[in-house]
One Martini backbone bead per residue (centre of mass of N, CA, C, O) as a GRO file, in nm:
protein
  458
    1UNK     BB    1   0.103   0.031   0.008
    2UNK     BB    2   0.075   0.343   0.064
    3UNK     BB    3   0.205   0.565   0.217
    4UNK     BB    4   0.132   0.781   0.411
    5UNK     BB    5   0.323   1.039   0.328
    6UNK     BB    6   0.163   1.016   0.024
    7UNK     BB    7  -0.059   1.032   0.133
    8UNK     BB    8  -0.403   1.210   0.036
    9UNK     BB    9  -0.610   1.396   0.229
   10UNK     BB   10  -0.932   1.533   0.179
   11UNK     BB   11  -1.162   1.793   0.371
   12UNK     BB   12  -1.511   1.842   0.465
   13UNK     BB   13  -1.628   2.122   0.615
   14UNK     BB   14  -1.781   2.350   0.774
   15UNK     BB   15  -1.666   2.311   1.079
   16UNK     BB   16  -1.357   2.446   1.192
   17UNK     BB   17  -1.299   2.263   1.396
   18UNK     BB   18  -1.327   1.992   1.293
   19UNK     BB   19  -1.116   2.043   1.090
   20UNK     BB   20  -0.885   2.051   1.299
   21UNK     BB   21  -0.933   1.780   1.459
   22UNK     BB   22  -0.868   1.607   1.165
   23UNK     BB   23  -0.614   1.706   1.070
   24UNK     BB   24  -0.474   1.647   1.307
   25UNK     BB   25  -0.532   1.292   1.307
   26UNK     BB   26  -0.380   1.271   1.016
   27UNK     BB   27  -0.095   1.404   1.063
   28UNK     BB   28   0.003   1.225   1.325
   29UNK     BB   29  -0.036   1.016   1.054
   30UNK     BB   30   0.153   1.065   0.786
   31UNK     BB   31  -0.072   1.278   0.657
   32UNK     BB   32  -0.169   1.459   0.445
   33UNK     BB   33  -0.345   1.775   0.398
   34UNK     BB   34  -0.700   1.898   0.293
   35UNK     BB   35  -0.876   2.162   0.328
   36UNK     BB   36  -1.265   2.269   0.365
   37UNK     BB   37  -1.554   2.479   0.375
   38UNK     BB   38  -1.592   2.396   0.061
   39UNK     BB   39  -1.713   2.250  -0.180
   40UNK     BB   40  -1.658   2.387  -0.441
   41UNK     BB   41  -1.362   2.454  -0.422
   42UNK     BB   42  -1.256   2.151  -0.418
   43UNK     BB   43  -1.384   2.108  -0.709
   44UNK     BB   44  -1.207   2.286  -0.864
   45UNK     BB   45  -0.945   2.218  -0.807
   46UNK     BB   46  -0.981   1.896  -0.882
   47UNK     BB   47  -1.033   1.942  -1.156
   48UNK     BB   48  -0.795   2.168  -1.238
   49UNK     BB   49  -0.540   2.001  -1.062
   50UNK     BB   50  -0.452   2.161  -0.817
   51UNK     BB   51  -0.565   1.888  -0.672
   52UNK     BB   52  -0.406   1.597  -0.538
   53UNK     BB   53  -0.563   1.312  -0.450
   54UNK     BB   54  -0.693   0.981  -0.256
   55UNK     BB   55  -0.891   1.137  -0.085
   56UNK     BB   56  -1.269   1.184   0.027
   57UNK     BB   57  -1.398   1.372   0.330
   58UNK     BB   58  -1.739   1.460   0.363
   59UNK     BB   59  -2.027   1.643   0.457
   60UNK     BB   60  -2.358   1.653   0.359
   61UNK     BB   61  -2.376   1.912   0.526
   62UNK     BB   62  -2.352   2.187   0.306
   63UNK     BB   63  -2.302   2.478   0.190
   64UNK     BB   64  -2.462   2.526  -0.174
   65UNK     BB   65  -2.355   2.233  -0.105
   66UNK     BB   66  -2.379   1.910  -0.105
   67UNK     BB   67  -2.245   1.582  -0.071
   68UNK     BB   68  -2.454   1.475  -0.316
   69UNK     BB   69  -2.361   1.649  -0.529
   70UNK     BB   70  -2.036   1.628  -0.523
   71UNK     BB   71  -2.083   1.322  -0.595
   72UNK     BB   72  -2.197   1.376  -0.881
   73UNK     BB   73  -1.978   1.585  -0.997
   74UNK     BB   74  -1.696   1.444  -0.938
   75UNK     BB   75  -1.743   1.153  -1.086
   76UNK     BB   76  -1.699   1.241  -1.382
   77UNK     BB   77  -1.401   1.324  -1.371
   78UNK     BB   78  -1.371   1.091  -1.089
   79UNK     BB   79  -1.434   0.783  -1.075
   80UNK     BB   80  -1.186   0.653  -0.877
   81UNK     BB   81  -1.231   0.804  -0.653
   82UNK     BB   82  -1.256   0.856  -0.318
   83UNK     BB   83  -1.551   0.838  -0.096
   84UNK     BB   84  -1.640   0.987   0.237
   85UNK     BB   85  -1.938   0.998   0.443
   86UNK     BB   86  -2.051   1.248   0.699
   87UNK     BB   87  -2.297   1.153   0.907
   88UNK     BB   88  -2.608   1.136   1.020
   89UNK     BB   89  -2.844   0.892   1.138
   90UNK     BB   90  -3.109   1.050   1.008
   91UNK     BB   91  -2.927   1.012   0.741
   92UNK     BB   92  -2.909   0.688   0.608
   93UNK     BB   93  -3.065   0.713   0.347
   94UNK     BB   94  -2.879   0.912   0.217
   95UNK     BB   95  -2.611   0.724   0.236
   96UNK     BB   96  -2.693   0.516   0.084
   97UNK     BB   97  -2.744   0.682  -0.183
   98UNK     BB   98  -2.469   0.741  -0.235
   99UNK     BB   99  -2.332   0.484  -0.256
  100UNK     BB  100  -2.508   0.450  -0.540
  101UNK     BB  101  -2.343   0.735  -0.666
  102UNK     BB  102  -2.017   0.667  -0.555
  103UNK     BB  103  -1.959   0.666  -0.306
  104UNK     BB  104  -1.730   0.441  -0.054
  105UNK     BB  105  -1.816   0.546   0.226
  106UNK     BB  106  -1.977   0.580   0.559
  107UNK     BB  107  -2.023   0.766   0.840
  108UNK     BB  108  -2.105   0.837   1.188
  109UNK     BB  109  -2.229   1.077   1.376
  110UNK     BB  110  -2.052   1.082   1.605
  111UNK     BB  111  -1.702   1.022   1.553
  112UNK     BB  112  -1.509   0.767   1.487
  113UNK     BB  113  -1.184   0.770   1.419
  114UNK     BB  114  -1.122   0.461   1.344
  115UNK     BB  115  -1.320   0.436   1.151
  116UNK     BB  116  -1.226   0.598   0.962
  117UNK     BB  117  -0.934   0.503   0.933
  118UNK     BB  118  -1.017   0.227   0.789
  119UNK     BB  119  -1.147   0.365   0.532
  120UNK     BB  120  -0.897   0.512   0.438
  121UNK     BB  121  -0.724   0.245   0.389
  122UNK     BB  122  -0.884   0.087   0.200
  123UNK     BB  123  -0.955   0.339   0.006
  124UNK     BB  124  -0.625   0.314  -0.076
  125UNK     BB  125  -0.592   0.019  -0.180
  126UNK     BB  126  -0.805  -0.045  -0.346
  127UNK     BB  127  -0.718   0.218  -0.559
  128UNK     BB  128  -0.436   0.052  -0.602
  129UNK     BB  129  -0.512  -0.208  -0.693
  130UNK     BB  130  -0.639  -0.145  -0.949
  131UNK     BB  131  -0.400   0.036  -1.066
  132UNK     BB  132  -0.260  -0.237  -1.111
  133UNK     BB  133  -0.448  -0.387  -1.287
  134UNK     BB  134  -0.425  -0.215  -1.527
  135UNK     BB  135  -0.108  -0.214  -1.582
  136UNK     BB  136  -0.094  -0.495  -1.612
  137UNK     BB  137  -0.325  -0.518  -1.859
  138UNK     BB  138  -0.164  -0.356  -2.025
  139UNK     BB  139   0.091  -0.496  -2.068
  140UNK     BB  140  -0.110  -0.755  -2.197
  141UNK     BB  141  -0.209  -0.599  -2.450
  142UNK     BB  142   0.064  -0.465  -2.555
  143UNK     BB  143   0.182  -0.796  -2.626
  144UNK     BB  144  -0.129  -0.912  -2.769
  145UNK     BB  145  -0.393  -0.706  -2.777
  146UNK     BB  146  -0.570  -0.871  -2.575
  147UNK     BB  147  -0.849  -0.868  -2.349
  148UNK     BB  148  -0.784  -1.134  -2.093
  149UNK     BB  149  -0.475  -1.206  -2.224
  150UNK     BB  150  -0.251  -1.445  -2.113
  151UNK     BB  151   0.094  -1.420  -2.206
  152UNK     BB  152   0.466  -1.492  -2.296
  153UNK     BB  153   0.487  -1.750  -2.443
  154UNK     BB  154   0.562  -1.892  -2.790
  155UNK     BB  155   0.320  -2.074  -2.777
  156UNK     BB  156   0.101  -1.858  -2.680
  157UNK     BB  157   0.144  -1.657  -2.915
  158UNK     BB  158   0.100  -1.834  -3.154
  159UNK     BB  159  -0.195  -1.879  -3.120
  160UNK     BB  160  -0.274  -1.559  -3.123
  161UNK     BB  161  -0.133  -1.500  -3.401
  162UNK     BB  162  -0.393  -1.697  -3.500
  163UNK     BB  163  -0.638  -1.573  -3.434
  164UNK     BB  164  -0.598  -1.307  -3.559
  165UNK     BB  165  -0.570  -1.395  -3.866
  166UNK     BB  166  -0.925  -1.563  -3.787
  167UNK     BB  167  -1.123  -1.419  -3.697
  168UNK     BB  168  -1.240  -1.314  -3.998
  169UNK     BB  169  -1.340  -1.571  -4.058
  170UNK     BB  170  -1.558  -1.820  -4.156
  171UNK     BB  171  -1.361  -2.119  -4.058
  172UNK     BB  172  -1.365  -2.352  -3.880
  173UNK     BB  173  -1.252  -2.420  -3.543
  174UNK     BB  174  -0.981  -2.562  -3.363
  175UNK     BB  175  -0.924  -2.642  -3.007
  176UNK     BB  176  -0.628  -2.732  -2.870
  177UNK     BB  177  -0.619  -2.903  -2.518
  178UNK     BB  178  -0.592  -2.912  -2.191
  179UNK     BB  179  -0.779  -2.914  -1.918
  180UNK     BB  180  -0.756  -2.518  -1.852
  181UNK     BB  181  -0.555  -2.407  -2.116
  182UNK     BB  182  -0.753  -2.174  -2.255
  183UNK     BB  183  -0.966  -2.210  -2.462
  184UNK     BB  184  -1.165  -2.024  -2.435
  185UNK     BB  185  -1.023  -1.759  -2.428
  186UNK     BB  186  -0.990  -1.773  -2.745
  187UNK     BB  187  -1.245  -1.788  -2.855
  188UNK     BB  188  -1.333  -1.498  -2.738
  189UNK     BB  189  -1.105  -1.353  -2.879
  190UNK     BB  190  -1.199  -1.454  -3.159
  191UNK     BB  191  -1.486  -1.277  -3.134
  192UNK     BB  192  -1.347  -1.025  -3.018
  193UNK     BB  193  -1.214  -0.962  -3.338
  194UNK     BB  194  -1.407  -0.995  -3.513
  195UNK     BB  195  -1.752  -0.957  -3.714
  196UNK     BB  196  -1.922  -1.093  -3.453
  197UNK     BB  197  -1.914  -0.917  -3.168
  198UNK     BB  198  -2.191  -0.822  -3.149
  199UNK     BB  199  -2.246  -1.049  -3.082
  200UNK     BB  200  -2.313  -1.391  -2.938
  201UNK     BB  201  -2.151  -1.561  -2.675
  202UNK     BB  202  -2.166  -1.912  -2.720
  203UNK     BB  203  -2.166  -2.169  -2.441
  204UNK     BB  204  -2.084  -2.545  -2.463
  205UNK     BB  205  -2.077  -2.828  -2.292
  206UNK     BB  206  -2.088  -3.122  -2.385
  207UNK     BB  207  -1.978  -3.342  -2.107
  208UNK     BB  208  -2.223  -3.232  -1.910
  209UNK     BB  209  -2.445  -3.320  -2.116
  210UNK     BB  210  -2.707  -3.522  -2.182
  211UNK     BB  211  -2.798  -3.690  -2.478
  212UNK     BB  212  -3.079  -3.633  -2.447
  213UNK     BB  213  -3.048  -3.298  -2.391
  214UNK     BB  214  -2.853  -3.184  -2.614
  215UNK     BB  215  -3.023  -3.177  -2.891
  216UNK     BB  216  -3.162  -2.970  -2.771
  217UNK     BB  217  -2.988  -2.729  -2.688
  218UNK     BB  218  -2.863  -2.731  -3.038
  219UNK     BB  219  -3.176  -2.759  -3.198
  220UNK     BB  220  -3.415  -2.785  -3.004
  221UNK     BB  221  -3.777  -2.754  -3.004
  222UNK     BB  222  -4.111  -2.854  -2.999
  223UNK     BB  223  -4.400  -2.854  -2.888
  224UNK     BB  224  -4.461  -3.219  -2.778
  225UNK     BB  225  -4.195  -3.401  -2.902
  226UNK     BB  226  -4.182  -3.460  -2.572
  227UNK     BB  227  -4.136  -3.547  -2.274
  228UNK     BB  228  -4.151  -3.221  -2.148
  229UNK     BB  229  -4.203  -3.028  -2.395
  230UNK     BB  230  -4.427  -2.769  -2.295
  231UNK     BB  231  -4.215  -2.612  -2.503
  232UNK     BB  232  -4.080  -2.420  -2.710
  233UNK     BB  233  -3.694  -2.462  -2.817
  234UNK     BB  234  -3.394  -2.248  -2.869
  235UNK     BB  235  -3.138  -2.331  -2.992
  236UNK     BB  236  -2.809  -2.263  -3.001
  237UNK     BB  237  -2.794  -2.201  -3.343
  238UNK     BB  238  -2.960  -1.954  -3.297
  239UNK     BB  239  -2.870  -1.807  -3.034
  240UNK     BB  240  -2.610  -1.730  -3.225
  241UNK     BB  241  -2.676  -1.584  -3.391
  242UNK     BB  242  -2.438  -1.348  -3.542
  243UNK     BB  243  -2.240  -1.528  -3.356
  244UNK     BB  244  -2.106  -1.748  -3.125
  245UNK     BB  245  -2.049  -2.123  -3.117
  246UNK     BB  246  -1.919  -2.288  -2.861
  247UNK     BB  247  -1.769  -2.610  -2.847
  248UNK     BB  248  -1.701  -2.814  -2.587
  249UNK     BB  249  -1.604  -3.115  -2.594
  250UNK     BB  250  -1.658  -3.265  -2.864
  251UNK     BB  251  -1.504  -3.562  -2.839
  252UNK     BB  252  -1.820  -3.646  -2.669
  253UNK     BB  253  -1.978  -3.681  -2.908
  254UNK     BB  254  -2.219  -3.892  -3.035
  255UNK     BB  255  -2.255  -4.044  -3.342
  256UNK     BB  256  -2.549  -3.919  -3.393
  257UNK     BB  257  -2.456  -3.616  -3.299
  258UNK     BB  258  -2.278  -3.598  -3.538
  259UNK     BB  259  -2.411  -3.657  -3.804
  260UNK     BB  260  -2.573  -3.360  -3.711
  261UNK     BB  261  -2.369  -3.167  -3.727
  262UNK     BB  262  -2.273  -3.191  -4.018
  263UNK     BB  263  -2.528  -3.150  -4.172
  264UNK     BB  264  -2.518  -2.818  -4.035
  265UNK     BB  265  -2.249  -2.728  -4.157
  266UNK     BB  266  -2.313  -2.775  -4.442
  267UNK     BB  267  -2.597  -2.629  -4.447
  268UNK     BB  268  -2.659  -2.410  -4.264
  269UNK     BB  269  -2.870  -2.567  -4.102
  270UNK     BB  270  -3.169  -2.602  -3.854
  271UNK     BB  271  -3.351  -2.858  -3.686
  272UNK     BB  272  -3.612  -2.901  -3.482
  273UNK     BB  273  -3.748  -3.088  -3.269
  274UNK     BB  274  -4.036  -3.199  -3.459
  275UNK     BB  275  -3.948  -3.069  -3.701
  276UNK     BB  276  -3.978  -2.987  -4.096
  277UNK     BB  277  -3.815  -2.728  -4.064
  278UNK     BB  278  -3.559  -2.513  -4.170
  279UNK     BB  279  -3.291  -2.321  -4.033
  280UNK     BB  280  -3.108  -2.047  -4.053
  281UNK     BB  281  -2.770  -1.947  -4.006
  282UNK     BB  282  -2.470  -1.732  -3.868
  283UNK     BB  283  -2.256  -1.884  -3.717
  284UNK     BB  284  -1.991  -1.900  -3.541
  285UNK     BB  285  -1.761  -2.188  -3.517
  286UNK     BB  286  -1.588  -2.302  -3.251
  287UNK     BB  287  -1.419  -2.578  -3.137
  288UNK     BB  288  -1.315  -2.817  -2.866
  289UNK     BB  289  -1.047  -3.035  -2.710
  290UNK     BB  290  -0.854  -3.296  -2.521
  291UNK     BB  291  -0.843  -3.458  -2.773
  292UNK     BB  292  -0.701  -3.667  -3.005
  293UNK     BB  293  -0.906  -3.713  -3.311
  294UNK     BB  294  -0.743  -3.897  -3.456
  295UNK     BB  295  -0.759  -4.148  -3.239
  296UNK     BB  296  -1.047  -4.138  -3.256
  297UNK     BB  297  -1.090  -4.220  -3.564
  298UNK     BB  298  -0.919  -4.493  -3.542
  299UNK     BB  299  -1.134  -4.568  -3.296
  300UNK     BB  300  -1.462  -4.496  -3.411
  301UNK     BB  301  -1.533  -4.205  -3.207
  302UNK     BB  302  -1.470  -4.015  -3.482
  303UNK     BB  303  -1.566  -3.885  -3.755
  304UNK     BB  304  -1.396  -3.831  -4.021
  305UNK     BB  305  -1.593  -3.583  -4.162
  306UNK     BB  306  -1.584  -3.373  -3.904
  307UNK     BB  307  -1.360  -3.350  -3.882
  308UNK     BB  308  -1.247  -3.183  -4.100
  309UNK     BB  309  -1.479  -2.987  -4.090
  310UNK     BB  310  -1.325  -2.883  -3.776
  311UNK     BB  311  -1.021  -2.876  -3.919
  312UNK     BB  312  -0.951  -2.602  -4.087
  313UNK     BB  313  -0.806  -2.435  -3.794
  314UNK     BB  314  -0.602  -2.514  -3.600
  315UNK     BB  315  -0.538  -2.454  -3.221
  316UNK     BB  316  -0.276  -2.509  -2.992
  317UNK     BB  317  -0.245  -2.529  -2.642
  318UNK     BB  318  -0.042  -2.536  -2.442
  319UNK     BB  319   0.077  -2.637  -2.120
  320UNK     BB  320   0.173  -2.506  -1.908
  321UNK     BB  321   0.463  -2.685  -1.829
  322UNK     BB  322   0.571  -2.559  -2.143
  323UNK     BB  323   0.477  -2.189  -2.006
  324UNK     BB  324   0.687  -2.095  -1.765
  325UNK     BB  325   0.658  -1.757  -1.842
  326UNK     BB  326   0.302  -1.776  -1.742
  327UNK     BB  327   0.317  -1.818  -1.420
  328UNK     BB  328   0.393  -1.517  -1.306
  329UNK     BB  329   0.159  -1.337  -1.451
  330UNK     BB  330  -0.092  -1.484  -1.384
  331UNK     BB  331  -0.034  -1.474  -1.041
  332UNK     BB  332  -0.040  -1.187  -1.014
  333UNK     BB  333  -0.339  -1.148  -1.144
  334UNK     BB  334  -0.462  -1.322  -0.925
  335UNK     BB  335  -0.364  -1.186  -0.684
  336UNK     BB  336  -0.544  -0.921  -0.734
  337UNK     BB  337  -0.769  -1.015  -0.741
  338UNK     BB  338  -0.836  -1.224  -0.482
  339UNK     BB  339  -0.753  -0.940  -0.276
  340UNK     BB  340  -0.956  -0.760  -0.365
  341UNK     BB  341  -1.208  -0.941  -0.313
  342UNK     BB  342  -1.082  -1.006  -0.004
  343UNK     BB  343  -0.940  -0.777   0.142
  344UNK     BB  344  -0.612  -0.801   0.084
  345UNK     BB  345  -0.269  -0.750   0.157
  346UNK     BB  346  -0.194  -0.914  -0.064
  347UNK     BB  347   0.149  -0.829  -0.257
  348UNK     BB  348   0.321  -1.137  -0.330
  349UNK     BB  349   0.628  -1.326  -0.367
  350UNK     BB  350   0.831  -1.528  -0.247
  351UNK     BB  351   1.077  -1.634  -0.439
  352UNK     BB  352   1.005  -1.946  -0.327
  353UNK     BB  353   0.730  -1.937  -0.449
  354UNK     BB  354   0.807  -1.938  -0.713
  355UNK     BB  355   0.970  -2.156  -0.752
  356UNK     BB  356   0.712  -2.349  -0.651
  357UNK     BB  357   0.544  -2.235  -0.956
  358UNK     BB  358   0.782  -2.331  -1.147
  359UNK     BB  359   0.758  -2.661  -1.106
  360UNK     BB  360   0.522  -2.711  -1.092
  361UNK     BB  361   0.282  -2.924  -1.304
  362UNK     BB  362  -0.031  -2.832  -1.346
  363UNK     BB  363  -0.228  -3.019  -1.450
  364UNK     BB  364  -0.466  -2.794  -1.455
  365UNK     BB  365  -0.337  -2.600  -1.493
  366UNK     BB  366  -0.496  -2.259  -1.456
  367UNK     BB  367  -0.759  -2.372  -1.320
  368UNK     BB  368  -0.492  -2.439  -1.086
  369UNK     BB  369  -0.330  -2.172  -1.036
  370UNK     BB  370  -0.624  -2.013  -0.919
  371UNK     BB  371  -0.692  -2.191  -0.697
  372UNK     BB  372  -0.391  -2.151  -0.561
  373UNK     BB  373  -0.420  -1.861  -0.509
  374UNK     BB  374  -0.644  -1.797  -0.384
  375UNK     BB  375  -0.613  -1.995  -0.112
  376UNK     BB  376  -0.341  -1.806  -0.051
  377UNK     BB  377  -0.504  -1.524  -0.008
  378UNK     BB  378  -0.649  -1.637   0.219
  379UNK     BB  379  -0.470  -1.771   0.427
  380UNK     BB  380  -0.260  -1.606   0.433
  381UNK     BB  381  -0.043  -1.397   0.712
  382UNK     BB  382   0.075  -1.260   0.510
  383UNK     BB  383   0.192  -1.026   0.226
  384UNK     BB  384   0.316  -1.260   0.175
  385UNK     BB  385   0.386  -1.544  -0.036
  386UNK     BB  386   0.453  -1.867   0.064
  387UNK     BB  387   0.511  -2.165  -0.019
  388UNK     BB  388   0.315  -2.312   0.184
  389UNK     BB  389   0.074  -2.228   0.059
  390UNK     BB  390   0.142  -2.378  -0.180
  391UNK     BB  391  -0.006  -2.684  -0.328
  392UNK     BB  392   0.097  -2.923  -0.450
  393UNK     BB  393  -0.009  -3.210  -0.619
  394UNK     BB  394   0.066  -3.385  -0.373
  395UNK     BB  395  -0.021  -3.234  -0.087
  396UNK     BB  396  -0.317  -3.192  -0.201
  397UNK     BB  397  -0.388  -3.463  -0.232
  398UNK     BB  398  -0.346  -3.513   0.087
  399UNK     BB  399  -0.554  -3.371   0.194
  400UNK     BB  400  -0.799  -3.495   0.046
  401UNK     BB  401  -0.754  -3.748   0.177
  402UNK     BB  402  -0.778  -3.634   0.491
  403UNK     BB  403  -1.076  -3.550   0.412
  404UNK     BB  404  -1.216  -3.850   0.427
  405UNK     BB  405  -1.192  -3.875   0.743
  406UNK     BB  406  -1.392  -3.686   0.909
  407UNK     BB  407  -1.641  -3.910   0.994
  408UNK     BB  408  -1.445  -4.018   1.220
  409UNK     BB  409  -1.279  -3.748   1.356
  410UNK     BB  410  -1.502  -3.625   1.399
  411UNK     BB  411  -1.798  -3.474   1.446
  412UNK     BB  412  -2.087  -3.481   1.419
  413UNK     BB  413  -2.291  -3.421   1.117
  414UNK     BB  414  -2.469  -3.318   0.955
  415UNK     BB  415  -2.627  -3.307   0.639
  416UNK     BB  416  -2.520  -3.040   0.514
  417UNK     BB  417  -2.227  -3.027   0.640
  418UNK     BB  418  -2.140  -3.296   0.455
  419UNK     BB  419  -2.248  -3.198   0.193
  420UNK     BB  420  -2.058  -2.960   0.153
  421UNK     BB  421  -1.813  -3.070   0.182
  422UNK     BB  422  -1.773  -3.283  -0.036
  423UNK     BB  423  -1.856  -3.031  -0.246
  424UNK     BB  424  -1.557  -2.913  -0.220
  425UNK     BB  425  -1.391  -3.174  -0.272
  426UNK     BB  426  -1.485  -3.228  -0.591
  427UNK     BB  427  -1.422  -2.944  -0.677
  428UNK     BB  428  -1.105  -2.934  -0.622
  429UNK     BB  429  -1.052  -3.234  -0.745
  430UNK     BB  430  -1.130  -3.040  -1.037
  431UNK     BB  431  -1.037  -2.749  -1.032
  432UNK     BB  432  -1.339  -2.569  -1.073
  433UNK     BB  433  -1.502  -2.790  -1.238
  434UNK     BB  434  -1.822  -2.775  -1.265
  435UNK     BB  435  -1.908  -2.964  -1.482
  436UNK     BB  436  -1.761  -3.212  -1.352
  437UNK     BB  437  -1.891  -3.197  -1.066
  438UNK     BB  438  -2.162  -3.251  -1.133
  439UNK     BB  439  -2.137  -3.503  -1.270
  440UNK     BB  440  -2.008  -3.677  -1.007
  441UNK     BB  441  -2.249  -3.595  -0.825
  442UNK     BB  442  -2.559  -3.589  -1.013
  443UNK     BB  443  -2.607  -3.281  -1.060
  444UNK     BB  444  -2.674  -3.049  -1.171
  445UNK     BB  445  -2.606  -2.667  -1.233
  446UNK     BB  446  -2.764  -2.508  -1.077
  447UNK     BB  447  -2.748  -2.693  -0.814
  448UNK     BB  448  -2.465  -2.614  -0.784
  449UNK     BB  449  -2.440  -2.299  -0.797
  450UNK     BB  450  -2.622  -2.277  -0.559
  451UNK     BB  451  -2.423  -2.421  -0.323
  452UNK     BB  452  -2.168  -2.221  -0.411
  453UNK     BB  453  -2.302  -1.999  -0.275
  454UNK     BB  454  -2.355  -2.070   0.012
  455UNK     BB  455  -2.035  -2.130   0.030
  456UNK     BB  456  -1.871  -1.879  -0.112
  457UNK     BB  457  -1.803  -2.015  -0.376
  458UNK     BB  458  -1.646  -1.861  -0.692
   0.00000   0.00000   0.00000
């Protein structure tokens, strides 16, 4: 964080001791300060860069301007600028009101001084995290062109300028790559370059979903075409039309379901169960997969005029553990993302993390990087992040190994907290990958969504 005597603080208040008896509280604690008794003279100020702060904390109620005007007036100019509304009691929705307005935080008098004090610590953090979080996000802009694409490795980038250079191609791109290691992202990326990013990037994992219920997903039904269908459903090939249709883990779909695939990429029409005409559509395609698709066409798992008809433009994203120079920029993206959520003072790595960061094997690659980051800033004890807070392939293993025996060395669980442990150890040992959890457990995406929600977990 911003060092106290380097952060810039601004009070505005009517009642002249009140503002030296502040200004005086956080000068002795090594911050800058500067007064106003007028909201205007300040806005002017501000607006004008004659004055440069880090924090702005303001009375509700001021002669000529009010505190919610200020605050309406100073963000058009200022949006990331921290405001602080010191209120009564009496005023609570009105306080509440600006928060809506874009206030970061406001405070009840007679003031608790301590209390300002940690929403000023705060709101100074997070300033600097978003602040820093920008920076990064510039250069790796800068670096690939692509908005939310992190990688500096040969191989991640040979990937990223064939993305850019078939982005506008009507062309079926196929991507593969090891499950976690950023099929979709590249997806998004083409679509997002393309000439069809005004559309709608719809994505579907084709092994999430049950063969009886995919047909339906991908090409709709009419009302009544069988039971359960109370209504009609336009499926996904019409609902991605004039935008991007990705089919992930393609090499799952069964050959049943590849033959009418096939027939839809031919003919760029598509046919809802139950009805008898065709409909256009003009999406592009898409599709990902971790398998080998020659290897299943050998071993007659995956049609072999599908897989060419899909396979017009390969790109191939290699797996972390081959991408050792993407572990460090990733690491630090995902640290400051989830320090930032969590409201957390972590802000770096030490060496020995660093090194053991970069030695591990990631069978999950970034899915499994991004997990064991978040793990790392939730635990943490300081504001380094040490070796130890780090998960190894092994020890991790063997954590949830031991967390298998909670039923017998635990005292007894209801059946609710049974039930979520487990769910967060299926979700964990699948390293966050929803669609593989619900799988594993029995139950829809929705009711994981649903149960992911009540235990705080993202």
């Amino acid at each position: 964080m911003k060092i106290q005597q380097q952060a810039h603080v601004t009070i505005i208040d009517d009642d002249q001791d009140f503002l030296d008896l502040l200004g005086s509280f956080f000068r002795q604690r090594g911050y800058q300060v500067q007064v106003y008794s007028n909201a205007e003279e300040a806005l002017i100020d501000i607006d004008s860069k004659r004055l440069s702060t880090d924090v702005v904390i303001t009375d509700l109620k001021l002669p000529s301007m009010n505190g919610m005007d200020f605050i309406k007036r100073i963000k058009k100019n200022n949006p990331a600028l921290p405001i602080i509304l010191m209120t009564s009691e009496g005023s609570l929705e009105t306080a509440v009101e600006a928060i809506e307005n874009g206030a970061y935080d406001f405070v009840l008098k007679p003031l608790h001084t301590p209390q300002l004090l940690i929403s000023v610590q705060r709101a100074l953090y997070l300033n600097e995290v978003q602040s820093e979080n920008t920076q990064l996000k510039s250069i790796f802009n800068e670096e690939l062109g692509i908005s939310g694409v992190i990688g500096r490795s040969q191989g991640f980038k040979k990937a990223i300028e064939l993305a850019k250079r078939v982005a506008s191609s009507q062309s079926n791109i196929l991507i593969t790559g090891e499950s976690g290691s950023g099929k979709e992202v590249i997806a998004k990326a083409i679509h997002e370059l393309g000439d069809k990013k005004d559309g709608p990037f719809i994505a579907i994992n084709c092994s999430a979903i049950p063969e009886n219920l995919l047909e339906s997903e991908l090409f709709g039904h009419a009302k009544g075409s069988f039971t359960g269908a109370s209504d009609k459903k336009i499926g996904l090939f019409e609902e991605a039309n004039k935008g991007t249709l990705f089919l992930d883990e393609i090499g799952d779909l069964s050959l049943p379901l590849q033959a009418k695939l096939l027939r839809v990429l031919q003919e760029r029409k598509v046919k809802r169960i139950g009805e008898n005409h065709y409909r256009d559509f003009s999406a592009r395609i898409i599709c990902a997969t971790h398998k080998d698709l020659k290897k299943e066409v050998a071993q007659g798992n995956f049609r072999e005029d599908l897989f060419f008809r899909l396979n017009v433009i390969p790109i191939y994203i290699p797996p972390l553990r081959e991408r050792k120079e993407d572990i460090l920029p990733l690491s630090e993206y995902f640290l400051k993302k989830f320090a930032s959520m969590n409201n957390s003072n972590v802000k770096g790595f030490s060496k020995e993390a660093i090194k053991k960061l970069e030695i591990n094997e990631w069978k999950g690659n970034v899915r499994e990087l991004e997990n064991a980051i978040e793990r790392a800033v939730v635990l943490s004890v300081s504001d380094i992040i040490q070796p130890e807070d780090l998960p190894s392939s092994e020890n991790f293993t063997n954590e949830q190994k031991s967390e298998l025996s909670f039923v017998e060395t635990s005292k007894v669980m209801t059946l609710d907290e049974l039930s979520k442990k487990y769910i967060r150890l299926v979700f964990d040992k699948n390293n966050g990958a929803k669609e593989q959890t619900a799988k594993e457990l029995g139950i829809d995406r929705k009711t994981l969504y649903r149960k992911l929600k009540e235990m705080n977990i993202n």
